[in-house]
C-alpha positions in Angstrom: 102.7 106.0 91.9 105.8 104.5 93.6 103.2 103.0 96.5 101.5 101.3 93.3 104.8 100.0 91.8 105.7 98.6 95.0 102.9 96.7 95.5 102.7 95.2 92.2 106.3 94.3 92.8 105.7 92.5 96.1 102.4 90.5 94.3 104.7 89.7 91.8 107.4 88.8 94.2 104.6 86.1 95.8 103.4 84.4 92.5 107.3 84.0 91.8 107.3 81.9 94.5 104.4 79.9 93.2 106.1 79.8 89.4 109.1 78.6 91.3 107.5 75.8 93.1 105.7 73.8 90.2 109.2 73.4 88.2 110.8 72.5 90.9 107.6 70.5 91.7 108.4 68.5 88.4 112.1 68.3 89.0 111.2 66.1 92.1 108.8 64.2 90.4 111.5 63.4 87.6 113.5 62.0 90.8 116.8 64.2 89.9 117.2 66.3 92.9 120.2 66.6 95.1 120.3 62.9 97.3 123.2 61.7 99.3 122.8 58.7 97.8 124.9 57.4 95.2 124.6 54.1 93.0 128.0 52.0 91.9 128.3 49.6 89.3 131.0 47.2 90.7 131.7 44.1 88.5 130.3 42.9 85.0 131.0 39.3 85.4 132.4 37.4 82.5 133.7 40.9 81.0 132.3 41.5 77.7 134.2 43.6 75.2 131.5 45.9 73.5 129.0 46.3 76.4 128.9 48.8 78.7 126.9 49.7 81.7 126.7 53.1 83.6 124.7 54.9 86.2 122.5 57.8 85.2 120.9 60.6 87.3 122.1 60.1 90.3 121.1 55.8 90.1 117.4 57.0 88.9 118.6 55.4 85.5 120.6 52.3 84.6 122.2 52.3 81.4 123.6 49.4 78.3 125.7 50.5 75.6 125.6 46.8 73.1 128.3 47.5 70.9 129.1 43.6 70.6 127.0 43.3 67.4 124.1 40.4 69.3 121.5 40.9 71.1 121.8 41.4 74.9 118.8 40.0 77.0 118.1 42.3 80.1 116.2 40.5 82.9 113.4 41.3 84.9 112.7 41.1 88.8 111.5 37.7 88.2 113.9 36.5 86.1 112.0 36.9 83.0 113.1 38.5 79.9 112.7 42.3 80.3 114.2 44.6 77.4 116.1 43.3 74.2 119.1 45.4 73.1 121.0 44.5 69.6 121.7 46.1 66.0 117.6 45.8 65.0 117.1 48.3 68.0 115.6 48.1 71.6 112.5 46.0 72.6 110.4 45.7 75.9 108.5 42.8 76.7 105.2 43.4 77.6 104.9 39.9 79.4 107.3 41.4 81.9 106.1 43.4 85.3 108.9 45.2 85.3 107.7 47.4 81.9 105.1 48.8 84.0 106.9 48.8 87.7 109.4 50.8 86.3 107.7 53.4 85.4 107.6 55.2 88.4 110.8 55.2 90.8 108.0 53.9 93.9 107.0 51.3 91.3 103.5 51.7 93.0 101.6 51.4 90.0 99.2 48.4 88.7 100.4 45.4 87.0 98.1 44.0 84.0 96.9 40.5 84.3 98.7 40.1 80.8 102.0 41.0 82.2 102.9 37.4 83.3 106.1 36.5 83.2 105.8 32.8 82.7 104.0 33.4 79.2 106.3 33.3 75.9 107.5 37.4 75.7 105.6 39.9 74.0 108.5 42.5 72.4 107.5 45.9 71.4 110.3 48.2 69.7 110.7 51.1 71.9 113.7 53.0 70.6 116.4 52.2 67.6 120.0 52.1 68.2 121.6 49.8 70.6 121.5 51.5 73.8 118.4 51.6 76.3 118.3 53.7 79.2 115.7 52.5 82.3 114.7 52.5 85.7 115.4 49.9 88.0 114.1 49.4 91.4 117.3 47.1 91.8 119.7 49.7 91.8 118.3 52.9 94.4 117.0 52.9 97.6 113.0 52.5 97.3 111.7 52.9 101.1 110.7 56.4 101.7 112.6 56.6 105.2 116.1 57.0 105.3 117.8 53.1 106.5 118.4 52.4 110.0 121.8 53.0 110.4 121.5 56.7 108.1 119.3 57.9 110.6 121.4 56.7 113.7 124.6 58.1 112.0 124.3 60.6 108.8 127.2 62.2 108.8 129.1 59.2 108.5 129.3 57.2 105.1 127.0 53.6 105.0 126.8 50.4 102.7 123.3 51.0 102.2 122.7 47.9 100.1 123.8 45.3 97.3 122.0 45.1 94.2 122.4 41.9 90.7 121.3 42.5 87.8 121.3 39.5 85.2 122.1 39.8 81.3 122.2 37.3 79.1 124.1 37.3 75.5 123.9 34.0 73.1 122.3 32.5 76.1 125.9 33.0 78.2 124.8 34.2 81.3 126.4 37.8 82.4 126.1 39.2 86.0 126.2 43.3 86.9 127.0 43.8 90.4 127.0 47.2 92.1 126.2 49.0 95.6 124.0 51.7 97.1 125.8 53.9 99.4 125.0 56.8 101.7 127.7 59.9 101.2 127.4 62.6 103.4 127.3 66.0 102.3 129.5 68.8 103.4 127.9 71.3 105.5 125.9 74.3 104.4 127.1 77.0 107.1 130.2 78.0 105.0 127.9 78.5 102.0 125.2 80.3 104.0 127.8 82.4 105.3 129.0 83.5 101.9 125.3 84.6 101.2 125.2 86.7 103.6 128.1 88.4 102.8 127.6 88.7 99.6 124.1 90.3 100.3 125.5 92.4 103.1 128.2 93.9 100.2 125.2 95.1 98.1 123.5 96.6 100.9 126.8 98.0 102.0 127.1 99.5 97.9 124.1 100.7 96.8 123.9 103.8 99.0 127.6 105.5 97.6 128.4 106.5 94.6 129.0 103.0 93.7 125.7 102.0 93.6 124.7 101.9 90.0 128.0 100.0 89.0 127.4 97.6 91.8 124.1 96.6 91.3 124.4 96.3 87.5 127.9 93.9 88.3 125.3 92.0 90.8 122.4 91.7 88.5 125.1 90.4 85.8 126.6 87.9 88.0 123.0 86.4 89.0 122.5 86.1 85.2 125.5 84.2 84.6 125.2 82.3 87.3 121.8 81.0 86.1 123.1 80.6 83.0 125.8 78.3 84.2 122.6 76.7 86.2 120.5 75.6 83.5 123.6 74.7 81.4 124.5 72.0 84.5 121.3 70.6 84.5 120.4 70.2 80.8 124.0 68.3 80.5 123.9 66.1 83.5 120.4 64.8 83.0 119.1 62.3 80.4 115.5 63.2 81.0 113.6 64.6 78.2 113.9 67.4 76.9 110.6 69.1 77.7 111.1 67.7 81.3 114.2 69.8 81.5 112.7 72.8 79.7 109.9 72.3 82.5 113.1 72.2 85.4 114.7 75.5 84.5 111.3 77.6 83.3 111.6 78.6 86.4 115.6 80.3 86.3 115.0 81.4 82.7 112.4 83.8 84.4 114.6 84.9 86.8 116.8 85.8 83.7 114.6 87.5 81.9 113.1 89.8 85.1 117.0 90.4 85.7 118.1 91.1 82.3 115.6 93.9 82.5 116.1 94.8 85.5 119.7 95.2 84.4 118.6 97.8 81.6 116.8 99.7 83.6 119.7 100.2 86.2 122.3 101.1 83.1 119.2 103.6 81.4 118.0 105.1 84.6 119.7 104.8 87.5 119.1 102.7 90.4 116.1 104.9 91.9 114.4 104.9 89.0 114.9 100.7 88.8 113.7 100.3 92.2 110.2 98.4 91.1 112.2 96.2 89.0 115.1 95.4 91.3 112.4 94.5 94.2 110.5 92.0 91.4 114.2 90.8 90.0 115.7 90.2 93.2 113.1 88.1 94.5 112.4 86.1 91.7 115.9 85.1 91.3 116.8 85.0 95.4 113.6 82.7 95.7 113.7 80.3 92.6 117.6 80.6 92.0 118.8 80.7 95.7 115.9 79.0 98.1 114.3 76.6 95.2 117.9 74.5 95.4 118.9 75.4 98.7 118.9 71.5 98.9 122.4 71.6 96.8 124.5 73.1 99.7 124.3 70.1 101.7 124.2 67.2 99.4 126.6 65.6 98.1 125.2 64.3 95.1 123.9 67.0 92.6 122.5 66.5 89.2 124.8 69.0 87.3 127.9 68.3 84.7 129.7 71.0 86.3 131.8 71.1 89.3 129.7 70.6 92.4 131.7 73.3 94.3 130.7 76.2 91.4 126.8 74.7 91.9 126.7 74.9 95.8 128.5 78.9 95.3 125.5 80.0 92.3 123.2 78.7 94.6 124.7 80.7 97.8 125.5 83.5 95.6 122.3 84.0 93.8 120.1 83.9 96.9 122.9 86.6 98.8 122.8 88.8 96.2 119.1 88.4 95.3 118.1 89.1 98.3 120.2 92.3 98.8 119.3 93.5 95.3 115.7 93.2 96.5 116.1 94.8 99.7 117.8 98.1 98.0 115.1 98.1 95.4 112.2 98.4 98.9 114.7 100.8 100.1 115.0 103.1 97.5 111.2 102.7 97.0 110.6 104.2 100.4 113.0 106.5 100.5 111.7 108.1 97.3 110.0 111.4 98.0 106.6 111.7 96.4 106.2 114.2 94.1 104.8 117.7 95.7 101.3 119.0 93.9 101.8 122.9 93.3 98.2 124.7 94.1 97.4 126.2 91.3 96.2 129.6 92.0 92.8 131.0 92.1 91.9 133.4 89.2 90.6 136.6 90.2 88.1 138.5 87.9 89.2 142.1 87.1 87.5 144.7 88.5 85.7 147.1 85.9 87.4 150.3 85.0 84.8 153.4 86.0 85.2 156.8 85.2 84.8 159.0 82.0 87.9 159.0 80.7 87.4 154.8 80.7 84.2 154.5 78.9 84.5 153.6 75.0 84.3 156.7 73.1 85.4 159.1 75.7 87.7 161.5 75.0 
């Protein structure tokens, strides 16, 4: 029976790994991932009390607050009018390539022959309020290769390019200047080395008489740190909200398999958890620790929290998911099986013989 728990652990362990790749699949695809690059809006140029501009995920998104009560006139790569934002909502116009070029962040998708910028616009309300959120080709770097002087020199910080962006408010012209630039990140072996202490500890634990304390305070701390996780991610993203849903599926698993791993460790002891730490550890070591492995050495990461406590859940879940999985194979195989008493053979009992035996004798 343990031979067959293991083994369902270890083909569970394997299509975690396949559950952990499509979210983080669609996190890519979203374009928020950990980068070293990082977009900067300069100068807004005549200053315009009421409108704002910021940078969203990580210079995927460009983003105008209108709080000046008229419209504001965004600007296309062509010079044509792109998006309308002002007190009666926000508009697109479909005459403009860049509604369609901006939906991807490649912009490698086809233009319709409609979408001519020299015809009179075409406005569609997208959205109400008075701020609009988009992606602009402008403002990232598009080329799939790093630039010439990253790849010579990545650990040193580069001017990656200069980006414009024209607005235009009661037909005043207004001018957003900003810069692309390469930061390096800080290097990974002082977070790798905290994994492996921290899985070394468990290892270390779980065979004293500390072991079902330890491994319940480990399995807690994984929790929390996915918690912490998906908090960071859902609060320093603007992508929808089935989009992020779709990026954390993945650690809400983990959760989930560790929460009752957890039980089970508290209930019955850490032997008798063994299938579930195996299946708990690797879920959360793989698509906690390995599936953002990427955050230890960037510099820009996609979270509201502190990018410090990011990089350590990331080191720490993957340590400590990995030794929680290793004890669980260890106490699997070091289980006994349980022994089979024979049961013994019945013998039949001989007949009784004699006079003094035979019914009615005597």
């Amino acid at each position: 029976m343990r031979t067959r728990h293991a083994v369902l652990a270890l083909l569970l362990g394997v299509g975690t790994v396949l559950l952990a790749a499509e979210p983080a699949g669609a996190h890519g695809v979203s374009g928020i991932q950990p980068s070293n690059f990082t977009t900067v809006i300069t100068s807004i140029s005549p200053a315009v009390r009421g409108l704002q501009m910021r940078v969203d995920d990580l210079g995927n998104k460009l983003e105008l607050d209108n709080n000046t009560g008229t419209t504001i006139t965004v600007l296309g790569y062509q010079g044509e009018p792109y998006l309308r934002v002002g007190p009666s909502g926000v508009y697109e116009n479909l005459r403009s390539p860049a509604v369609y070029l901006n939906r991807t962040r490649t912009g490698n998708v086809p233009v319709p022959r409609s979408a001519n910028p020299a015809l009179a616009p075409e406005w569609r309300r997208v959205e109400g309020g008075t701020r609009a959120r988009w992606h602009d080709h402008r403002a990232h770097w598009l080329a799939p290769t790093y630039p010439p002087e990253v790849q010579a020199h990545p650990g040193s910080p580069h001017l990656v390019q200069r980006w414009t962006l024209g607005l235009v408010r009661d037909g005043t012209p207004i001018t957003v200047r900003g810069v692309v630039e390469w930061i390096p990140g800080p290097s990974p072996w002082p977070w790798l080395a905290t994994t492996v202490v921290l899985g070394a500890l468990i290892l270390a634990l779980a065979f004293t008489r500390l072991a079902r304390p330890a491994i319940a305070v480990a399995l807690v701390a994984m929790i929390v740190g996915e918690t912490a996780y998906v908090v960071g991610i859902w609060g320093g993203t603007t992508i929808a909200g089935a989009t992020k849903l779709a990026a954390v599926a993945y650690a809400l698993g983990g959760m989930a398999v560790g929460a009752l791993a957890l039980v089970w460790v508290v209930r019955r002891g850490v032997s008798a958890a063994a299938p579930l730490l195996l299946l708990g550890g690797l879920f959360l070591a793989l698509a906690g620790g390995l599936a953002n492995v990427t955050t230890l050495f960037r510099s820009q990461l996609p979270t509201s929290l502190p990018h410090w406590w990011e990089r350590f859940e990331v080191a720490m879940v993957l340590g400590v998911g990995t030794g929680v999985a290793a004890v669980g194979a260890l106490r699997l195989r070091a289980t006994p099986k349980r022994s089979r008493r024979p049961v013994p053979e019945r013998r039949p009992v001989p007949a009784a013989t004699g006079a003094g035996t035979s019914p009615g004798s005597g």
